[in-house]
Structures are given as C-alpha cells and as structure tokens.
TORTORVEX-119278 format. One record per residue (C-alpha): z, y, x; residue in three letters. Coordinates in steps of 0.2 Angstrom, whole numbers, plus 5000, padded with zeros to 4 digits. Each point is the difference from the previous one (the first is absolute). Layout:
BEGIN
ZYXALA ...
This chain:
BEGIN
515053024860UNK 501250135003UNK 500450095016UNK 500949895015UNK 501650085006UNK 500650035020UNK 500749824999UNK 498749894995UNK 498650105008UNK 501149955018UNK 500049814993UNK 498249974996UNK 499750095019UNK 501249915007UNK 498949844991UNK 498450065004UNK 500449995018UNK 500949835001UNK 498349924992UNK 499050095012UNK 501249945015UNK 499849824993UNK 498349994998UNK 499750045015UNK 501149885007UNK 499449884992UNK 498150045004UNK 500649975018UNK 500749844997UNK 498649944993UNK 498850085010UNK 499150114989UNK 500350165009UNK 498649985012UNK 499050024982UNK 499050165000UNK 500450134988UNK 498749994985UNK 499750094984UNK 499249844993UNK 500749824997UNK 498549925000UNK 499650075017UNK 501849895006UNK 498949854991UNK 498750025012UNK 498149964998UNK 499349954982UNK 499649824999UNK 498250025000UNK 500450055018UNK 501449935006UNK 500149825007UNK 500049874988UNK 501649865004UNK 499149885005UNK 499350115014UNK 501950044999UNK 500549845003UNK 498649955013UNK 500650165012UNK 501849924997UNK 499749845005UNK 498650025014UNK 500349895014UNK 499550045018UNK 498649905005UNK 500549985019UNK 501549914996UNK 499549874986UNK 498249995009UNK 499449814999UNK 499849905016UNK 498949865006UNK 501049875009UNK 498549874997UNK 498749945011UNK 498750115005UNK 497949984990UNK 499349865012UNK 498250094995UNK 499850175011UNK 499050104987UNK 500849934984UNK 498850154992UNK 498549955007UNK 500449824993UNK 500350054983UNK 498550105000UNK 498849855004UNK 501049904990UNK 499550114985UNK 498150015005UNK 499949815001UNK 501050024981UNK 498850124995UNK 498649885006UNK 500649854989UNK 500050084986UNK 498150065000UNK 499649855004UNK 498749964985UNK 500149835005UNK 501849965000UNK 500250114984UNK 498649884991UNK 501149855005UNK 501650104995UNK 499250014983UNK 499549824997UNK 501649955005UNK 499349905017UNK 500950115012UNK 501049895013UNK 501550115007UNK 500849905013UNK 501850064999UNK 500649965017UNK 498650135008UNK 500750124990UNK 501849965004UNK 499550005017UNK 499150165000UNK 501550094990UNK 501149965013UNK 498950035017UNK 499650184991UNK 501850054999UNK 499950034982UNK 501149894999UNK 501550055009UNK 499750194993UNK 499949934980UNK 501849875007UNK 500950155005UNK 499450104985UNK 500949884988UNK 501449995011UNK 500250154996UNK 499849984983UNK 501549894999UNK 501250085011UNK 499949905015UNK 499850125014UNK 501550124992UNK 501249884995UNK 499749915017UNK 499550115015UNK 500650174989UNK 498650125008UNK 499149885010UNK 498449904995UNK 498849885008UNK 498249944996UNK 500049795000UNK 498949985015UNK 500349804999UNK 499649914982UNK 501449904995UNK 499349834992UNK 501949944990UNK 500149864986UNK 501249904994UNK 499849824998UNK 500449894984UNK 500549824997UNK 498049984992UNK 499550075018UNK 499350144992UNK 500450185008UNK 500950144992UNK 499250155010UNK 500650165007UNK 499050164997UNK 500550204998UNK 501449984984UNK 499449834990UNK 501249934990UNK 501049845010UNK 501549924989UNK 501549925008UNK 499549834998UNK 498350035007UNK 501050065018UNK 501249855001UNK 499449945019UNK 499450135014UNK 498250064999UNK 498649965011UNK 499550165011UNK 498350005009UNK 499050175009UNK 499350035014UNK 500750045017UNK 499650015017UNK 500649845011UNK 501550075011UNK 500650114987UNK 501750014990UNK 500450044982UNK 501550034989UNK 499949944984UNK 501250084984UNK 500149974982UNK 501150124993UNK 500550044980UNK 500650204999UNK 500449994982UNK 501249834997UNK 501850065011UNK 501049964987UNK 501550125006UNK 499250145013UNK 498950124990UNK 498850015015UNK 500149865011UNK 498649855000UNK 500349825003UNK 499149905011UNK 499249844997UNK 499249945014UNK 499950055019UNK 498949935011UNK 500050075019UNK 498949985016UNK 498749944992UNK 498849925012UNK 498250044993UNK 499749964983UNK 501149845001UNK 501550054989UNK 501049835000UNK 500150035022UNK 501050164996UNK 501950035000UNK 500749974986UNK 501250144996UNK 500450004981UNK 499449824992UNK 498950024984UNK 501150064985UNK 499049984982UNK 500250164989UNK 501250014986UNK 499750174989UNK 501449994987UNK 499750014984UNK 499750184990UNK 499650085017UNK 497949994997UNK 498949975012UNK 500450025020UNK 499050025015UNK 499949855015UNK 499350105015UNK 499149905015UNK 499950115018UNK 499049945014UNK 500750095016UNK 499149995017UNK 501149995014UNK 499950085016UNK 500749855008UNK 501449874998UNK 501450074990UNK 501749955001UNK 500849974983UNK 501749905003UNK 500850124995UNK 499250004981UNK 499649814998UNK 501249914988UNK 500149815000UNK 499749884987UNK 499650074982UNK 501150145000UNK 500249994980UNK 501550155004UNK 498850174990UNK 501150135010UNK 499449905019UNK 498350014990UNK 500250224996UNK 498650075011UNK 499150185001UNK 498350005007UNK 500150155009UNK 501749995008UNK 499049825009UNK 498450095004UNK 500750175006UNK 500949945015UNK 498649895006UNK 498650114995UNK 499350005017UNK 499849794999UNK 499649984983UNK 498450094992UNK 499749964982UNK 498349914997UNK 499949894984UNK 500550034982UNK 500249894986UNK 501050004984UNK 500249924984UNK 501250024985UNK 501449904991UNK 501049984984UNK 501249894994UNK 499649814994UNK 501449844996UNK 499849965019UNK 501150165005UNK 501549924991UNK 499849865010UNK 500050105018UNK 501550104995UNK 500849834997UNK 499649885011UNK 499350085016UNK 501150175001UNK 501549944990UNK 500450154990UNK 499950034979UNK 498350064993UNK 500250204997UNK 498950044985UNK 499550194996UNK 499850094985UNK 499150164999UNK 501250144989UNK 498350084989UNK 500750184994UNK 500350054986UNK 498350034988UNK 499850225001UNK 500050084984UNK 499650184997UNK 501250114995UNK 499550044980UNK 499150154997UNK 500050114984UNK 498250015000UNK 499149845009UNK 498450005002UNK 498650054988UNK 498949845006UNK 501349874998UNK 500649934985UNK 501650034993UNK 500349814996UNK 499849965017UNK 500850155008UNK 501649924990UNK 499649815006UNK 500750055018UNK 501650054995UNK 500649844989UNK 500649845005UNK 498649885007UNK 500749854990UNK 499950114985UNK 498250045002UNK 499649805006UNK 500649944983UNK 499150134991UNK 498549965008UNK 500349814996UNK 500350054983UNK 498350084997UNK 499049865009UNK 500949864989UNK 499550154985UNK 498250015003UNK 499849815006UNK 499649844990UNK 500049845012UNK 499049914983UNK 498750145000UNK 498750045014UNK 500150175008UNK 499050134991UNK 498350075009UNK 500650175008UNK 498750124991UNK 498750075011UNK 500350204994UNK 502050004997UNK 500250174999UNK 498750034984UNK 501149894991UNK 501850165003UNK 500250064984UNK 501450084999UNK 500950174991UNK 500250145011UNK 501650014994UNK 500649855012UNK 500650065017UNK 499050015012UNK 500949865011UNK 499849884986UNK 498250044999UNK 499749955017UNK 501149835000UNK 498849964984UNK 498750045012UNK 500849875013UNK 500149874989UNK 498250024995UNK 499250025018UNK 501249855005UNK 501250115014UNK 501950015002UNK 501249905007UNK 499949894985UNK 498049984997UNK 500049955019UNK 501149874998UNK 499049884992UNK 
C-alpha cells in the first residue's frame, strides 16, 4: 500500500468523523447510548443462560397480573353450617369409621351390602360437599368466567331440573350431561327447596349460540318472583324457548340460575310478551342483569347441561323463529410439513422421511396397490410367524431403509401392514 498524499489523508478524516457523528446519532435514536462502555460483547449479552431467566419465566414476569384487581368474589349465599371445618372433620371420622368396619367390609365382599342411595344423596348435600364439588365443575366449564367474569358462587340450593317426554319418562338436568334439542321441546319441571315467604328468579341462559354477537347469550327462559318453590305462580318474563345449536358449531352449554330475592322485584321493564321468536329481543348478558340488582338478587342454585345439533333444530329455525337454517363448517388448516432437511434424522427412515412430502393420493393408490399385490380373496390369510425377524435375510449391500421396510413387512407395521 503506498504512502497517502495531503488530500486523501484530509478525506478519510473527514470520513472517519462523519461515521463517528452518525453512530452516535443513531445510538440516541435508538436508545443505545445509555449502554455502558464495555471491552466485551458478551458482557452487552448479559448473563449466561445457565443463569439468566429462562422465557418462560420471561414471559410469566411479562404477563403477571395483579392480584387485587382480577381477585375472585363470592356474591353467593353464605355456608348455612358455622364451622364448615369442624363438619368435614367429623364427616371424615364417621368415613374413616365405615371403612374399618370388619362387618360392612365382609358384606361388601359377598356382594350383600345394601347402599341406600337417597341417604347418601341426602347426606352429600346436607354436608356441603355438594355445593363445593358444584362450583368446582362450574368452573371447569367456564360458567362463573363467561357469566359473572370474576365473581363465583357456591350452589347453596340443589336444583332438581328434568325434562319430561311424550313416554312420561324424564330427561334429567345434572352438572353438563348431554340433553339434545328434541329431548327440550316443552319447559322443564323445576323443584328445590325453599322457605315459605320467599322469592326466586329463575334463568336459563345459553353463552355460546348468539349467532351474530361474539359475546352475548340468549335467553330461553325467565321466570321471576317466584313464590316458594312454585315455579308456574311466578312472572312470566321470557316464555320457554326450546334450544336450537346450528349445525357445525359442536356442543353448547344451557345454564340454569336460581336467584334469591331480597324481596319483590319489578321487571316490567324486561318482560316481553307472547313467544318472543325475535333472537335480538332474546340477546341477554348475565352480568349486565345481575350487577345493577346485585343488592336484590344473590345467586344460590346452579345447574347446567349441554347441547348439539339434531333434525329438530331445522324445524325451530323454520317454523317457530321464521328464519333459514345457518349451517357451520369448520375451515381445518392446512396439514404442517417440515421444511426438508439435508440430513433427517438418523432414526427415521428415509422411505418414510420422503412419504410426507408427496401427494396423498399418490401414496393411497400405492398402498391399494400393495394390499391387492399381497392379497388373494380365494386364499386364507397366511399365519403371521411367531419370530419375524429370524426369517430377515438380506445382503448388507441393500440400504439400510429398505432393510427396515423388509423388517416392517415381517413384524406386520406401517401404514400398509395396519390396514388390513
């Protein structure tokens, strides 16, 4: 390299400078000049991984939510048993009790035992198991979230729901059983118990059928001022609508919710008259009805079941709410496929590592092919040997991946061995 002259040395100053001046603009506009000075890059990197948070940690810290603000509240009735602890604990001794019962655990055996249900039933409930184990699958299925958001109660007041059939046999109610349309053609029957004075809201409510509003319900029945435990006294504020799930949308939930009422409420304003077969008079949110008369209503009994489409919906969307029959198909993805790789891996075949990059048809006909091959409808099948793999013989010459398809078709594996 030879010697710069006056001129260029003044040039690649000049240069020198400018590239200083805009890095360090640059630096500011991005923010990097609050970056201590270091001799190392790695110590810009920061800690090693073996020390330094891992992303899920990462993405926990990111995503932390506060707990005082999403804190989950009981807007249910309180226990009716003062030391709920002390009653579980006896509970569990009388258990305890049972079981080492040699007596009991001799009848158990010879199968003489005689378990009357309704004691048990009874006993579940007056423990408050029952509401706890209620509320627990509630939550399971996302009643209490996609309905009260943060709130939550316990079912303090079983819920004793069925629907009756034209054989007079009873479709019941439970905590997500299966219920089809045509099996909830007519109102239910709704018994529990209640004090005599008292007065009750009754709702049944679907969160997942609005058919144009992403998170709005319909409701299908509303029953208010209940007097007692006599549901046909009440007002009448939506007439019983039968479910209709259209079809391709899978299975949705019918929710029942008992409210006690603080005293007689006033629902004019809400009440709709005759069927009401109009869906957008029918759009309903749970929690824009309870929060404004949270201090009249208190949340006390929970049942639910679940729904799917039958040939009775079509009739529903034609004759009762006068409107064509929408029918959803669900849009699968596309099937993921690896991007190839130059060397795959040393465990997997090479035959088969090729199979998921051609045409399914292709490999359907050759595996048709090969069944028809090895298959003689005049002939009966041939007794699979009982050591398949003594019977390999075969050069070491042959790929390896042909070896081991040999090996398929002796041990009876594959795609086209399981076929048949």
């Amino acid at each position: 390299m030879g010697v710069l002259n006056a001129a260029d040395r003044v040039v690649t100053i000049f240069t020198i400078k400018m590239t200083s001046r805009l890095l360090s603009v640059t630096q500011k506009a991005y923010g990097f000049s609050n970056i201590p000075s270091s001799r190392s890059l790695i110590r810009m990197l920061g800690a090693p991984p073996e020390k330094a948070r891992s992303l899920k940690k990462k993405i926990e810290a990111y995503n932390r939510v506060d707990e005082e603000v999403v804190r989950r509240v009981d807007i249910g009735l309180p226990s009716p048993h003062a030391k709920d602890r002390t009653l579980a604990l006896e509970r569990s001794k009388l258990i305890s009790k049972i079981k080492n019962d040699p007596e009991m655990e001799r009848l158990a055996r010879e199968q003489k035992l005689d378990v009357p249900l309704e004691t048990i039933e009874k006993g579940w409930m007056e423990s408050g198991t029952a509401s706890q184990q209620i509320k627990t699958i509630a939550d399971h299925y996302g009643i209490f979230e996609h309905l009260f958001g943060y709130a939550y109660f316990f079912p303090r007041v079983m819920l004793d729901i069925g629907f009756e059939q034209k054989d007079e046999s009873i479709v019941p109610v439970f905590r997500g059983n299966i219920v089809k349309p045509k099996e909830a053609v007519n109102a239910p029957v709704v018994n529990f118990e209640s004090d005599k004075g008292s007065l009750w809201t009754l709702l049944l409510t679907n969160p997942d059928g609005h058919l144009t509003e992403e998170n709005a319900e319909y409701v299908h029945w509303f029953i208010g001022n209940i007097p007692g435990n006599d549901v046909s006294k009440g007002d009448v504020i939506y007439q019983y609508l039968r479910p209709f799930p259209p079809a391709g949308t899978g299975y949705q939930r019918l929710v029942f919710i008992l409210y006690k009422q603080a005293g007689k409420i006033d629902y004019s304003s809400l009440k709709k008259e005759g069927p009401c077969t109009d869906l957008t008079l029918r759009t309903f949110s749970t929690l824009e009805f309870y929060r404004p008369r949270q201090d009249q209503l208190t949340p006390a009994g929970l049942a639910f079941c679940q729904t799917d489409y039958d040939y009775s919906v079509q009739k529903t969307f034609h004759e009762i709410l006068n409107m064509q029959e929408p029918i959803f198909e669900y849009d699968f993805p596309e099937h993921y496929v690896a991007k190839p790789k130059w060397f795959p891996d040393h465990d997997q075949s090479f035959d088969v590592y090729l199979d998921r990059y051609r045409d399914p048809r292709e490999l359907n006909k050759e595996y048709m092919l090969t069944r028809l091959k090895t298959t003689d409808p005049f002939q009966k099948e041939k007794k699979k040997l009982q050591y398949p793999l003594v019977h390999l013989h075969l050069d070491r010459s042959i790929p390896s991946w042909l070896r081991r398809r040999k090996g398929w078709e002796l041990m009876g594996w594959g795609q086209v061995n399981e076929s048949k």
